[in-house]
C-alpha positions in Angstrom: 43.3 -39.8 17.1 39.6 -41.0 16.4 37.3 -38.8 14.7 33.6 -39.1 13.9 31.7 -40.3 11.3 32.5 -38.4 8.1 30.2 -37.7 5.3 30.6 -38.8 2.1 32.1 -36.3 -0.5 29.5 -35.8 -2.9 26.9 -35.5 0.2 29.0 -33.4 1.8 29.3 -31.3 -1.1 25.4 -31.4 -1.5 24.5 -30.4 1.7 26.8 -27.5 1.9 24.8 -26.3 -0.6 21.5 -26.6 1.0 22.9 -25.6 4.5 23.8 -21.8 2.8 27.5 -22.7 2.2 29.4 -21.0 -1.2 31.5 -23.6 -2.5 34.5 -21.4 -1.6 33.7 -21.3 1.8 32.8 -25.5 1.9 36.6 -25.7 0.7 37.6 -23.5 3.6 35.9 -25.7 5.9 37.8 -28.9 4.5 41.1 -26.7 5.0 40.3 -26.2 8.6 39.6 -30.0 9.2 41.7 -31.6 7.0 38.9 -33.6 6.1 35.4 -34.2 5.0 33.2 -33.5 7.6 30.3 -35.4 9.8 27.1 -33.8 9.4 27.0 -32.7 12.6 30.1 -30.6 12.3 28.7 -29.4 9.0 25.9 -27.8 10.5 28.2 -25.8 13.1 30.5 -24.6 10.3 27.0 -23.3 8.1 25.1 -21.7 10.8 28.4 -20.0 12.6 28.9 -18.8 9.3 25.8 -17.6 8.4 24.8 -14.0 7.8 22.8 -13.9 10.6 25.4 -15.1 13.0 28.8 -13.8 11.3 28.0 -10.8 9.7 30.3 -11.6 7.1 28.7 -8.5 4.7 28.7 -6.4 7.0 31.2 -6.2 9.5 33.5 -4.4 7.1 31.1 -1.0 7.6 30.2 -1.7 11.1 33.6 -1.2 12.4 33.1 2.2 11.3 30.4 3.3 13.9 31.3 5.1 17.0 31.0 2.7 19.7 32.7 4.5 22.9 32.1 7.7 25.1 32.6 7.8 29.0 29.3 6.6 29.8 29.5 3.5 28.1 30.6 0.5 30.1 30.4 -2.4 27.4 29.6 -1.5 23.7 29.2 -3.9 20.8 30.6 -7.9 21.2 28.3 -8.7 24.3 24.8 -10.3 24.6 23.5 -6.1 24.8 25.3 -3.0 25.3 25.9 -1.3 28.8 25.9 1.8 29.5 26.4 3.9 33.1 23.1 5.9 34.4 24.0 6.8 37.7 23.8 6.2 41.2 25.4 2.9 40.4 22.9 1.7 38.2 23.2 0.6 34.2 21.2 0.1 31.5 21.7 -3.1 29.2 20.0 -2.8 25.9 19.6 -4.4 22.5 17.5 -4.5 19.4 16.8 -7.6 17.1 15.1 -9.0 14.1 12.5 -11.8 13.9 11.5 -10.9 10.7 11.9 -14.0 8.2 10.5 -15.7 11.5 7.7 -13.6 11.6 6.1 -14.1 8.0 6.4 -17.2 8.1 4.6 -17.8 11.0 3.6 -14.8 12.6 2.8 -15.2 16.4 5.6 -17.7 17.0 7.7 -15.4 15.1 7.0 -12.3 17.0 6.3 -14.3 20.3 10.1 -15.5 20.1 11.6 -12.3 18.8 10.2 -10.6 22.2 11.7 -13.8 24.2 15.0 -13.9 22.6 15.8 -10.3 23.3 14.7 -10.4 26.5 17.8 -13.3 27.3 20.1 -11.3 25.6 19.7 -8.2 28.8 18.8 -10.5 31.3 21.6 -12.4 30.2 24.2 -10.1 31.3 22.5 -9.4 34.7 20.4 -7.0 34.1 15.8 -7.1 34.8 14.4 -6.3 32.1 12.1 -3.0 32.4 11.0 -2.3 29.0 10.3 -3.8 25.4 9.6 -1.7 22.7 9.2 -2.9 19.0 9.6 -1.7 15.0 7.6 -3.1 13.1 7.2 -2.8 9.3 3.9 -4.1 6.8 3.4 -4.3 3.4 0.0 -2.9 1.4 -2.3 -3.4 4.1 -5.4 -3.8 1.7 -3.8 -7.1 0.8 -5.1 -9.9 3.0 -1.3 -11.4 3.9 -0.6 -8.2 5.5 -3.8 -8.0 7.6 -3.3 -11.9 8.8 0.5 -10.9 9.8 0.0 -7.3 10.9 -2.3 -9.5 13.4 -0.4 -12.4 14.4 2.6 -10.4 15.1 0.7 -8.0 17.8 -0.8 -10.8 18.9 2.5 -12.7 19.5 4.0 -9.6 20.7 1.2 -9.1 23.3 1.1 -12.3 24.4 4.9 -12.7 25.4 5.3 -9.7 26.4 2.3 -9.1 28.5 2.6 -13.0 30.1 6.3 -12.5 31.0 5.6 -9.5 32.8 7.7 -6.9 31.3 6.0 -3.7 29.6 5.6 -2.8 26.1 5.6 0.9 26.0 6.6 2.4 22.6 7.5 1.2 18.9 6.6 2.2 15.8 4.5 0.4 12.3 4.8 1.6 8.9 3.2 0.2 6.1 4.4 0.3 2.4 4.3 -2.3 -1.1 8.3 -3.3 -0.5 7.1 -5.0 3.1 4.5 -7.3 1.6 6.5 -10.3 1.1 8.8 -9.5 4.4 7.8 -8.0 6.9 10.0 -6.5 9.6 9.8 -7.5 13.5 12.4 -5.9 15.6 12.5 -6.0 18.7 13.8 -3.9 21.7 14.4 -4.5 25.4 16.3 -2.5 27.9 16.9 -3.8 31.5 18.7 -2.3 34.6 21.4 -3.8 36.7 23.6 -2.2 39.5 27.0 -1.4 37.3 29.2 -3.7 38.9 27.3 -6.8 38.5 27.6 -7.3 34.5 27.8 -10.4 33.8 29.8 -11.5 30.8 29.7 -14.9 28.3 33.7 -15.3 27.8 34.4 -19.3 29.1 37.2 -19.7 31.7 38.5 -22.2 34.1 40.0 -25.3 33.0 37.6 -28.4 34.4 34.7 -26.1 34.8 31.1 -27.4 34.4 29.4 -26.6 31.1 25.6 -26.1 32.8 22.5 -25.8 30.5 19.7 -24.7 32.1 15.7 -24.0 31.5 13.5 -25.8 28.6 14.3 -29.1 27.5 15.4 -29.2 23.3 13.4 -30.1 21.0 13.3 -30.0 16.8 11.9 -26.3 16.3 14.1 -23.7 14.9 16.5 -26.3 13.7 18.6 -24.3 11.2 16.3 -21.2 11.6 19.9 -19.1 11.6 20.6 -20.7 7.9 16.8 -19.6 6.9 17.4 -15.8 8.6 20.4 -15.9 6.1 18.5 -16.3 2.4 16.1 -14.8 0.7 12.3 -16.2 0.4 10.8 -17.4 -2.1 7.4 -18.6 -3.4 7.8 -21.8 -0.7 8.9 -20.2 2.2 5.7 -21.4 3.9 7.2 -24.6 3.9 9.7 -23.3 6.2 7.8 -23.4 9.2 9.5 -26.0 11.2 12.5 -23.7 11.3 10.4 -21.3 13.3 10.5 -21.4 17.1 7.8 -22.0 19.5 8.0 -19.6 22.6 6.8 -20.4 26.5 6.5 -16.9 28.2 5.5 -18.7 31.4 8.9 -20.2 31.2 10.7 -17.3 29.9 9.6 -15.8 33.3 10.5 -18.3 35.7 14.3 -18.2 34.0 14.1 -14.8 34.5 13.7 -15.3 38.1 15.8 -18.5 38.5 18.7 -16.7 36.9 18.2 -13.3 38.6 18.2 -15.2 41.9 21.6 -17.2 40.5 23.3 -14.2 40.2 22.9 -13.0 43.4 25.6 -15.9 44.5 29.0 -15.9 43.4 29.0 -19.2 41.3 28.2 -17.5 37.6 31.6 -17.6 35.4 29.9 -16.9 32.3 26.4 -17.1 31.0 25.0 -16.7 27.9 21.7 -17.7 26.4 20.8 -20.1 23.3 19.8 -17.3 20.6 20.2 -18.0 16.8 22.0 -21.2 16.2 21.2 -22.3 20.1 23.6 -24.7 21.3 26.4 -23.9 18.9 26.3 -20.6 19.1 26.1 -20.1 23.1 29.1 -23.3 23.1 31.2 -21.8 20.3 31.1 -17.9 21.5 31.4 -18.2 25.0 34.7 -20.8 24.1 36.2 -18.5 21.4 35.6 -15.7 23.7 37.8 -17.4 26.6 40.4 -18.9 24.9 39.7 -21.9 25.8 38.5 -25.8 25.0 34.9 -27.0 25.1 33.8 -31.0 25.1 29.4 -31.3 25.4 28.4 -35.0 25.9 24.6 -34.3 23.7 23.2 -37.8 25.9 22.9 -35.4 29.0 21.0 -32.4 27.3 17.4 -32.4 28.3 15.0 -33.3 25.5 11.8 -33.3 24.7 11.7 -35.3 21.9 13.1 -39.2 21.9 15.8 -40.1 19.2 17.3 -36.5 18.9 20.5 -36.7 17.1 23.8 -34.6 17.8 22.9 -32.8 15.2 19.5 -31.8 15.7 20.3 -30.9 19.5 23.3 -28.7 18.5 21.0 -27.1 15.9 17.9 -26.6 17.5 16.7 -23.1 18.6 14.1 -24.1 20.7 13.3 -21.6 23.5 14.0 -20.3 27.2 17.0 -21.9 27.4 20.7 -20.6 28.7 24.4 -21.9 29.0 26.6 -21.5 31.4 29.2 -22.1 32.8 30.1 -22.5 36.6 32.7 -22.5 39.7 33.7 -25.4 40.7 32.1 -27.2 43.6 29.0 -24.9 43.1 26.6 -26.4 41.1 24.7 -27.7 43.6 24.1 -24.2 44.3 22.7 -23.8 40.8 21.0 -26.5 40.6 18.9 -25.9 43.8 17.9 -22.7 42.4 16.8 -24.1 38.8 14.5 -27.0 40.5 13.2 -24.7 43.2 12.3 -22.7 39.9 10.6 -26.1 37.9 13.3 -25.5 35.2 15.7 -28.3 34.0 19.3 -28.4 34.6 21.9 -30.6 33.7 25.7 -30.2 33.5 26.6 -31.3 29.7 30.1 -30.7 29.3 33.2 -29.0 30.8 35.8 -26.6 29.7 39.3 -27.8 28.2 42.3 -26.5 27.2 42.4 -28.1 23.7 41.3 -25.2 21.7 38.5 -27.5 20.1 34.9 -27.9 20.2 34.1 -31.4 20.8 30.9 -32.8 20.6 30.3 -36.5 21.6 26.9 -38.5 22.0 26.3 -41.8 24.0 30.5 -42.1 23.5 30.7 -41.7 20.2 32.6 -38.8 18.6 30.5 -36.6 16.7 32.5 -33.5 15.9 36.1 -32.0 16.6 36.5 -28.6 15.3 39.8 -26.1 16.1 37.7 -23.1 17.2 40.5 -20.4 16.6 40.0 -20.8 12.9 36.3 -21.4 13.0 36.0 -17.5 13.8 39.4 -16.6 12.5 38.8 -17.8 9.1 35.3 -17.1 8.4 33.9 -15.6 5.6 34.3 -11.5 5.5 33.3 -9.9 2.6 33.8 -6.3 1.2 31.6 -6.7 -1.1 30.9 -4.4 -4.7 28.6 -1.1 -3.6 27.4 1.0 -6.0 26.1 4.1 -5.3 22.1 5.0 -4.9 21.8 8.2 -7.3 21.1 11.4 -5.9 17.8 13.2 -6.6 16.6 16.7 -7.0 15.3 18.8 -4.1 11.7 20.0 -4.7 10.7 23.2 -5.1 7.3 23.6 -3.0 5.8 26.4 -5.2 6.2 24.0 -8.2 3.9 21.9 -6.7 0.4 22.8 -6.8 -1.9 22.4 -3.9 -6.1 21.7 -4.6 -6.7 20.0 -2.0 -6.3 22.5 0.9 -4.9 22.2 4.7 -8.1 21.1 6.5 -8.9 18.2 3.7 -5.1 16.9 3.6 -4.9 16.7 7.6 -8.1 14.4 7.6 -6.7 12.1 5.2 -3.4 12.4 6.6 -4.2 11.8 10.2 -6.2 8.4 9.1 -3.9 7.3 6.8 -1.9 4.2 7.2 1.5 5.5 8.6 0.0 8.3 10.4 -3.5 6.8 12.0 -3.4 6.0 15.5 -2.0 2.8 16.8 -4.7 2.6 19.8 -5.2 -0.6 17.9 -2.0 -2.4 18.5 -1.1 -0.5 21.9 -4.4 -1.7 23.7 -3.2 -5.5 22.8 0.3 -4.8 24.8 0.6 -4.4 28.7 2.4 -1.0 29.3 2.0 -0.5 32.7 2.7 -4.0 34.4 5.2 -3.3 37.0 4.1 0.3 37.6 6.8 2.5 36.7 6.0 3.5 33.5 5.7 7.2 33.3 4.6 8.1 29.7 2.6 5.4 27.9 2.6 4.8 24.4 0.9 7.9 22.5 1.5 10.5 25.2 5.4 11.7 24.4 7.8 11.4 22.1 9.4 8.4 24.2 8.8 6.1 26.5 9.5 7.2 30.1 9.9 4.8 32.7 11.2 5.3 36.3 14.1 3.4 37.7 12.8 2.2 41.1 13.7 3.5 44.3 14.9 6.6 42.7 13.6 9.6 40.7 15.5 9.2 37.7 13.5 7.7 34.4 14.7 6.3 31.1 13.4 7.9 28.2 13.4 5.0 25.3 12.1 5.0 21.5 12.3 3.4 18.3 13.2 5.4 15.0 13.4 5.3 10.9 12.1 6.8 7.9 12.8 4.2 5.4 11.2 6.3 2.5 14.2 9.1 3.5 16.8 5.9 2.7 15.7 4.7 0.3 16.1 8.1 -1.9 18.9 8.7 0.0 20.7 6.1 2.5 23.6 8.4 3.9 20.6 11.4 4.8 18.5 8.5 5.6 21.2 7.1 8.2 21.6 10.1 9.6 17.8 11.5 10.2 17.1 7.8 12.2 19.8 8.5 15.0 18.8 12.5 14.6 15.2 11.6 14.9 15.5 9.1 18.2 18.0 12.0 19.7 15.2 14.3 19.3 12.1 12.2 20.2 14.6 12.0 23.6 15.0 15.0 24.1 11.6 16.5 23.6 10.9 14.5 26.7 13.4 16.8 29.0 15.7 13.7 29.0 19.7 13.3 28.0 20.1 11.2 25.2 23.2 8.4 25.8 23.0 5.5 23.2 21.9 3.3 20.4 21.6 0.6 19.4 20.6 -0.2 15.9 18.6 -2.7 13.7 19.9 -3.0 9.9 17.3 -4.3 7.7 18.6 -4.4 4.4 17.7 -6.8 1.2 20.2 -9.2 -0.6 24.1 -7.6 0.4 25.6 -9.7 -3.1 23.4 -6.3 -5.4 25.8 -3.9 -5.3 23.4 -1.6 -5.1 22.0 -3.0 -1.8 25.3 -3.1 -0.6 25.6 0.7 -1.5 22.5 0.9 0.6 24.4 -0.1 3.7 27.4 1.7 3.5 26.0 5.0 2.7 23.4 4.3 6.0 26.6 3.4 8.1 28.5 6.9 7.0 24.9 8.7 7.7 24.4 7.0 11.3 28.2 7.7 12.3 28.3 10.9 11.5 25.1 11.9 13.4 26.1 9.8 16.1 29.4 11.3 16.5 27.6 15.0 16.0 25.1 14.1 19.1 27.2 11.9 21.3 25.1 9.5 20.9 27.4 5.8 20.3 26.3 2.8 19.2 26.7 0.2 21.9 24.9 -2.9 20.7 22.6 -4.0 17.4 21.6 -6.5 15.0 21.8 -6.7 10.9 19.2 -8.5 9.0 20.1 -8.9 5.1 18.3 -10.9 2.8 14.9 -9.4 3.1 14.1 -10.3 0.0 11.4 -12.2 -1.3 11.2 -13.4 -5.7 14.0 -10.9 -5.7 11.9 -7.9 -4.7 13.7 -6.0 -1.9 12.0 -4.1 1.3 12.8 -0.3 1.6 16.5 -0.2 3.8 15.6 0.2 7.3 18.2 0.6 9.6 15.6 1.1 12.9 17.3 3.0 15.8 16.6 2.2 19.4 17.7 5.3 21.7 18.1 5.5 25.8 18.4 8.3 27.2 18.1 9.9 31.2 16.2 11.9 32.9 17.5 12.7 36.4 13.9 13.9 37.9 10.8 12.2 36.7 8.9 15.0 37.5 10.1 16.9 34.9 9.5 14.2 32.2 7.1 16.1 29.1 4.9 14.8 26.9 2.9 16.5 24.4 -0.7 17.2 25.9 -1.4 20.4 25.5 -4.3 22.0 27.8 -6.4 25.7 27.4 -4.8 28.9 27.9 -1.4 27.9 25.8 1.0 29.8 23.9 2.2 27.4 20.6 6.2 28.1 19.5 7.4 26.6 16.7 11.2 25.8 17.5 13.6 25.4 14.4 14.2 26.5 10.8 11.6 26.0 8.3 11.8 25.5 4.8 9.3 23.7 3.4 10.7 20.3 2.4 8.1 17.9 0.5 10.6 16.0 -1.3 9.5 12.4 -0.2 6.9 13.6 2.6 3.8 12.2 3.2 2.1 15.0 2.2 3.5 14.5 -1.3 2.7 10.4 -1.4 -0.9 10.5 0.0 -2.1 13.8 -1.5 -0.2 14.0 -4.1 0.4 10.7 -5.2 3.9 11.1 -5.8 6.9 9.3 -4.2 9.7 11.3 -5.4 12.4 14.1 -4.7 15.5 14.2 -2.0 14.5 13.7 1.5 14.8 16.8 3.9 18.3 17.3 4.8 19.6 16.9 8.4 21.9 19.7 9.6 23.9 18.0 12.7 25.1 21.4 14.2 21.7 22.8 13.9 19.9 19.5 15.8 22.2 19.6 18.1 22.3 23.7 18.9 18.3 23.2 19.1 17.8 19.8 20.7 20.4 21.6 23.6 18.2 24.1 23.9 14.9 22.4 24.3 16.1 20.2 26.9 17.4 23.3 29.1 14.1 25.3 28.6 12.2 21.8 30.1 15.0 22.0 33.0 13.4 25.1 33.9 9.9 23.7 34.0 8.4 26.7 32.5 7.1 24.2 29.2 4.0 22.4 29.3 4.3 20.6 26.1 6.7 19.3 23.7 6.6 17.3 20.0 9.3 17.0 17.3 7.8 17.1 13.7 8.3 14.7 12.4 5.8 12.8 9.6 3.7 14.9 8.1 5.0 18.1 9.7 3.4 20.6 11.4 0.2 20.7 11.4 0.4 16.9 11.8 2.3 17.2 14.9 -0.1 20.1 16.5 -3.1 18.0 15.7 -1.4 14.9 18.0 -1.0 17.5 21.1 -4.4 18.3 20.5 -6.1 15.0 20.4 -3.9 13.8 23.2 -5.1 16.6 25.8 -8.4 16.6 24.1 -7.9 20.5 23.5 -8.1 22.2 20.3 -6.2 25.5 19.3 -6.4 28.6 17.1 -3.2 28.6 14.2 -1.8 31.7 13.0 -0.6 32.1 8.9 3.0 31.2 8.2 5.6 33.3 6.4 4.3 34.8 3.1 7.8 33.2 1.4 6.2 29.8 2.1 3.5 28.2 0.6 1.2 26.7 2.7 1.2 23.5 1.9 4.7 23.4 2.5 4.3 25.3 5.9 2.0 22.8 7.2 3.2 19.6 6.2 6.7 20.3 5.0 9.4 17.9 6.9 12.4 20.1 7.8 14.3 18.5 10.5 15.5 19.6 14.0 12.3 21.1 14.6 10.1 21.0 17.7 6.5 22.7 18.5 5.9 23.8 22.3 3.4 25.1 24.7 3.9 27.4 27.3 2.2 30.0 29.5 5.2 32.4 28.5 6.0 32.4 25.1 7.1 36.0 25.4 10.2 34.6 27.7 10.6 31.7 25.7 10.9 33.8 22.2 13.7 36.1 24.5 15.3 33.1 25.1 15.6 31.2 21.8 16.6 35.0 20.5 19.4 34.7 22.8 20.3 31.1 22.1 19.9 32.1 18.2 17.8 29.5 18.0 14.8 30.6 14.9 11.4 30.4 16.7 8.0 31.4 15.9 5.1 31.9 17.6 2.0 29.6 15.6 -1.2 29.9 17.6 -3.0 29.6 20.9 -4.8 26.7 22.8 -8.6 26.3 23.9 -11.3 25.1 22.2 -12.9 22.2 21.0 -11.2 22.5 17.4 -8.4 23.2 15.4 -9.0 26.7 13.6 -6.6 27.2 10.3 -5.9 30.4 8.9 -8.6 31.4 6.2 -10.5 27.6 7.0 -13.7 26.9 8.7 -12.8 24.7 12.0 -11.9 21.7 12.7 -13.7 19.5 15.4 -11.4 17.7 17.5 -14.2 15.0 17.3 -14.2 14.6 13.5 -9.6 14.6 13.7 -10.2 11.9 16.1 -12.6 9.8 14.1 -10.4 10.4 11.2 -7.6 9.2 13.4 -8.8 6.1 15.2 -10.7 4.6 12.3 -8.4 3.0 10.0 -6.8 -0.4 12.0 -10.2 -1.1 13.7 -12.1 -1.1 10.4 -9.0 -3.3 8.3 -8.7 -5.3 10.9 -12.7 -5.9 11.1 -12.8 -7.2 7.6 
């Protein structure tokens, strides 16, 4: 039995190293071979083992997320998840990280975040309707964070708005913990009639092996291995690991493979992601059971002298394998040059067990593939718990700044200004079904075509909340999304999740994780609300300085009539109902941060039953079309969330006191949970019905007006909250 050229021991041993390997795990790659390896099977062992591709830390505490519910046709272990949304139709969706990527080089890194989520729905079958994105910055007075706060919305836009697909929602946050690593996830969700899914497992003896769109060339090589480590001070010199993106030719594969599966030919599909060509081989081989031999002569290139290696290696862009019926890929092939795309049929399927990877005849790798997933690394690795702190007692906090002065410097400061900035750079509209842009509801809303349902679609976290505590933190994301949902009048169905955590060998880190898992199960399981598909990014580290955890929730949910979508305008002649229990939590607000310069104190509590009883609630008072308007609370509270319904429908409104048991401060811009505001024409029947419902609600104040009018305060001119508002990315990003 011949096998390829092996490396030398010591080299071997070397490169291991360098490639992301622990020593343990190089010996456990000489067990599965029986051998020293060739450099090009090296590289498949060290990116298929990677963080980013095996989720060896964390698959331990992901098995413990609820994945299933009757609605959901394929959860996590596919390209995206699927879920049902009636009248035949689903809705594949999937969030994931470009973040290492993305500092590194930040338009490329964004630019091919957007692309490689976008194959991951289209993928399985689905058109893509929607991107949305998370994005986190560090201290934006620093210039690094200005230059990647704009090559990422740059790259984002430029994708996005060239490949045709909308960008209607996300969220930024800035903070200190983000300045050496920013956070780029990204989020698209696509439809596809429910029994046309199409899957990536490998079958068929003798089939074709099919690669199709751009040629390969030497970007990205080993970007997986560089996703998988922390930075340090010369990650700039990482930049050839970073991808270069083509959204003209992300479109036409769009097309060419939307047209493809409207035959019968497609056995399997799946695109070239992290890891490209092993990865899409290895997966859709393991998944099937079966053999797979690639001859790396016939793969389109656009570089001369590529070397197994480097081909099987290479992340380069807009590019999908698959694998087809026999007889039919002249069928394929037709389509992809009708299309201008390349396509060439670079292997076939075998019943060895093995991948085997041969160039211009000679052998360049031979690897069992049972034990190449089998035997990977999975690690339970040392938590320790983060420790608990103190609720905050609102009256021990003193207040000299007032309600009036606080809400300007609130409303303009980084995480609460406007983001007019970054949503005027992004397309949301192209296609023309989107319902509710970005700023004008809780969600996204856009229509499914031909019919009058809608998908309502956000992106969620409060990584302050988990970082003081990860298991309330957890919990709030999924709780938050469900909410920004339903405040739209639409059922929420699913998640799917981003982890963004630092480096999983702290203990502490780790603890970070486990306690977000046990948060976001146990909310998910409270609101029916499974996780079908996600991503984990670890590592997001840089000199050994950790981001803040952020485990970013996508959420989908229905709507079955369009019409009755809400937003939060508000207009004259309005009665405003607060809708939930109130408190006054200021433990880690941003009330507490940016007024009073404190960062401290437990994060406000999430009771599931109560976010449930309420969130049921407000969606069957939209049902009935009698509310006009409706916000969660969220950041900054109350006042913080009426001032947003009043810039967005440019009316102002008259506030009445809160309860003498709560002081003001903590009335206005507390940030108790499972709250709403609404406006309506009837709050008397409203009041009767939350009564009945015992759900607590409160009237607050009256619409009309050019200004918002505190208790006690002089007024507010909606003209001065909206220069407040829009002022602060336009003038940083002027400098």
């Amino acid at each position: 039995m011949s096998t390829p050229v092996l490396l030398a021991p010591d080299r071997a041993k070397q490169l291991s190293a360098e490639f992301g390997l622990k020593a343990d795990e190089y010996e456990r790659v000489l067990a599965i071979l029986g051998r020293a390896p060739s450099l090009t099977e090296l590289g498949i062992f060290s990116v298929m083992w990677s963080e980013h591709c095996s989720y060896k830390s964390s698959r331990h505490w992901l098995k413990q997320l609820p994945t299933k519910a009757p609605w959901v046709i394929h959860g996590p272990g596919e390209n995206a998840g699927v879920i049902d949304i009636g009248e035949g139709l689903a809705a594949i969706f999937k969030m994931e990280s470009h973040n290492h990527p993305s500092f590194i080089e930040p338009y490329q890194g964004a630019a091919t975040g957007v692309g490689g989520i976008l194959r991951d729905v289209f993928t399985m079958g689905a058109r893509p309707i929607a991107n949305l994105n998370a994005l986190r910055f560090g201290d934006p007075s620093l210039p690094k964070t200005q230059q990647v706060l704009d090559g990422v919305v740059r790259g984002i836009g430029g994708y996005g708005n060239c490949v045709g697909v909308p960008t209607v929602g996300g969220e930024v946050n800035f903070h200190p913990s983000y300045n050496g690593n920013p956070l780029v996830n990204a989020m698209t969700v696509g439809i596809a009639q429910k029994d046309r899914i199409f899957l990536s497992a490998a079958a068929g003896i003798g089939n074709s092996v099919v690669y199709v769109g751009s040629k390969t060339g030497r970007d990205g090589i080993h970007g997986a291995t560089m996703a998988s480590t922390e930075f340090t001070a010369d990650s700039e010199e990482k930049r050839p690991t970073v991808q270069v993106g083509d959204p003209y030719s992300e479109k036409l594969l769009i097309e060419a493979c939307m047209e493809l599966m409207a035959t019968d030919v497609i056995v399997a599909i799946q695109d070239m992601g992290a890891a490209g060509l092993t990865s899409s081989s290895v997966e859709m081989a393991g998944k099937g059971g079966v053999g797979i031999e690639l001859q790396m002569e016939k793969v389109p290139q656009r570089e001369t002298g590529m070397s197994a290696y480097e081909m099987m290696l290479s992340e380069s862009q807009e590019r999908m394998l698959m694998i087809i019926k026999p007889g039919q890929e002249h069928i394929a092939e037709a389509i992809f040059q009708k299309w201008e795309l390349d396509f060439a049929v670079i292997g076939h399927l075998t019943d060895t067990g093995h991948i085997v990877i041969r160039h211009n005849g000679e052998l360049e790798a031979d690897i069992p593939l049972a034990p190449l997933e089998s035997e990977a690394p999975l690690y339970q690795r040392p938590t320790a718990e983060t420790p608990k702190q103190k609720l905050l007692d609102a009256a021990g906090i003193p207040d000299s700044t007032g309600p009036a002065d606080a809400l300007l410097k609130l409303i303009g400061s980084p995480d609460l200004c406007s983001r007019r900035w970054i949503w005027d750079q992004y397309d949301s509209t192209v296609g023309g079904q989107t319902v509710k842009r970005p700023g004008a509801a809780d969600a996204a809303i856009v229509r499914l075509e031909d019919t009058n349902r809608a998908l309502a679609i956000t992106t969620d976290c409060t990584p302050r909340y988990c970082a003081a505590d990860p298991e309330e933190g957890g919990k709030q994301a999924v709780a938050e999304a469900w909410r920004n949902i339903t405040a739209t009048g639409a059922l929420p169905l699913a998640i799917t999740d981003n982890m963004n955590f630092g480096n999983p060998e702290k203990p502490e880190i780790m603890g970070q994780f486990a306690a977000a898992v046990r948060g976001m199960g146990a909310a998910c399981i409270a609101l029916d609300f499974p996780v079908v598909s996600g991503n984990v990014s670890l590592y997001n580290e840089t000199e050994g300085k950790g981001i803040l955890p952020t485990p970013a929730i996508g959420g989908v949910g229905v709507i079955e009539d369009v019409s009755k979508a809400l937003g939060y305008a508000i207009a004259e002649g309005q009665d405003l109902v607060l809708v939930g229990d109130t408190v006054g939590h200021l433990g880690q607000s941003l009330w507490l941060r940016e007024i009073a310069g404190r960062e401290e104190g437990a994060p406000p509590p999430v009771d599931l039953a109560a976010e449930r009883r309420t969130g049921d609630f407000i969606r069957a008072q939209i049902a009935t079309g009698t509310l006009a308007a409706c916000h969660d609370i969220a950041d900054g509270g109350l006042l913080v969330a009426v001032t947003e319904m009043a810039l967005e429908g440019n009316t102002g409104a008259t506030l009445s006191e809160g309860p003498a048991t709560i002081p003001a401060h903590a009335w206005w811009f507390g940030e108790d949970q499972s709250r709403y505001v609404i406006a309506t024409r009837d709050a008397t029947a409203f009041l009767a019905a939350a009564e009945a419902a015992r759900i607590p609600a409160r009237r607050i104040g009256r619409t009309g007006g050019k200004a918002l009018v505190l208790p006690g305060a002089e007024a507010i001119s909606l003209e001065s909250l909206r220069d407040a508002h829009e002022r602060f990315l336009p003038a940083l990003m002027a400098r």
